[in-house]
N, C-alpha and C positions, 0 to 999 in steps of 0.2 A: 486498601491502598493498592494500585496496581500502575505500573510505570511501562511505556513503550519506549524499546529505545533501535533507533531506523541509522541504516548502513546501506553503503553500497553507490552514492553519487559522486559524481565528480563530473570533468568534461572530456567529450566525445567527438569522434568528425562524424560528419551523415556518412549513416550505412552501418555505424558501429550499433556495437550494443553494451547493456549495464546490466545487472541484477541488482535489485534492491531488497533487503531484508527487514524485516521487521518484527522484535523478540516481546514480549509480555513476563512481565516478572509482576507475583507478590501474592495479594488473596485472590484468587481465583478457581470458583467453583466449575466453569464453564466457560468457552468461546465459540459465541456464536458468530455474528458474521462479521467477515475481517475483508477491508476496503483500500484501497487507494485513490486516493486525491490527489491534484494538484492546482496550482494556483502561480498566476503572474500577474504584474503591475495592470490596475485598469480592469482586470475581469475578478469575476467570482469563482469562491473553490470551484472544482469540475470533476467528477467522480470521473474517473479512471478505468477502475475494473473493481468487479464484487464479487466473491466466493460466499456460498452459506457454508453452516458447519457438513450439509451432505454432498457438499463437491459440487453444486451448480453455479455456474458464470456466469456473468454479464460485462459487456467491452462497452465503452465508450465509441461512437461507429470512425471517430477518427485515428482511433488504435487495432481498429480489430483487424487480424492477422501480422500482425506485426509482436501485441505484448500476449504473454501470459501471466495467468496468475495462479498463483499453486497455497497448500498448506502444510504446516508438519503439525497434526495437535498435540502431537506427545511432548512439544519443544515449546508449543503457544506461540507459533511463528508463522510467519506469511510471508511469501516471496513477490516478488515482480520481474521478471523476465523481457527485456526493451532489446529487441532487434530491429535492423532497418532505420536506426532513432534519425529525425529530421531536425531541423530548426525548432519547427513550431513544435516540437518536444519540450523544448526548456522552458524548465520552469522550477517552481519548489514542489516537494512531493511529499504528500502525509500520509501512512498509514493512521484507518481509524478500525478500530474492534470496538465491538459490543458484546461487552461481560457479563457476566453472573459473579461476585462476589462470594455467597454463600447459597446451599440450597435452599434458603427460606426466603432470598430479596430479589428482587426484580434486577433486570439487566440496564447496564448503564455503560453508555458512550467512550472511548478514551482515542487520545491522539498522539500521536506520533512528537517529536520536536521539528520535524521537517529535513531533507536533506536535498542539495540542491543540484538538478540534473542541467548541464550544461550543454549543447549541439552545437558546434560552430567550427570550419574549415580549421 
């Protein structure tokens, strides 16, 4: 069993910024790669930003220079760093990690409950 549970949204005017966090509790042998999503009325999730577990990134190209993305593994937590935040920022926002359980099973998916990033004057 392994439970995420995500912090850190509220509302913002443009130009601000947020940190989003996102903690993992329960059996877990390993985390591998840990993600942010987000998602509004009308579109599809949209990957965000990706860390692996050896520190390499990927930005979505209408965030890049604007967010970071960081880890602590000794904590099984993953942050998100929103400077610059605009309109077309808001939205809901998921952390997803992909776990190992035990040393013997394969790695499996989990998500966030969602927390909800608001931009607006």
């Amino acid at each position: 069993q392994v439970q995420l549970v995500e912090s850190g949204g509220g509302l913002v005017q443009p130009g601000g910024s947020l940190r989003l966090s996102c903690a993992a509790s329960g059996s877990i042998f390993s985390v591998n790669t840990m993600a942010w999503y987000r998602q509004v009325p009308g579109k599809e999730r949209e990957l965000v930003a990706l860390i692996t577990k050896s520190g390499n990134t990927n930005f979505a190209d209408s965030v890049k220079g604007r967010f970071t993305i960081s880890r602590d593994n000794a904590k099984n937590t993953v942050y998100l760093q929103m400077n610059s935040l605009e309109p077309e920022d808001t939205a809901v926002y998921y952390c997803n990690l992909r776990v190992q359980v035990t040393r013997t099973s394969g790695s499996n998916d989990y998500w966030g409950q969602g927390t909800q990033v608001t931009v607006s004057p």
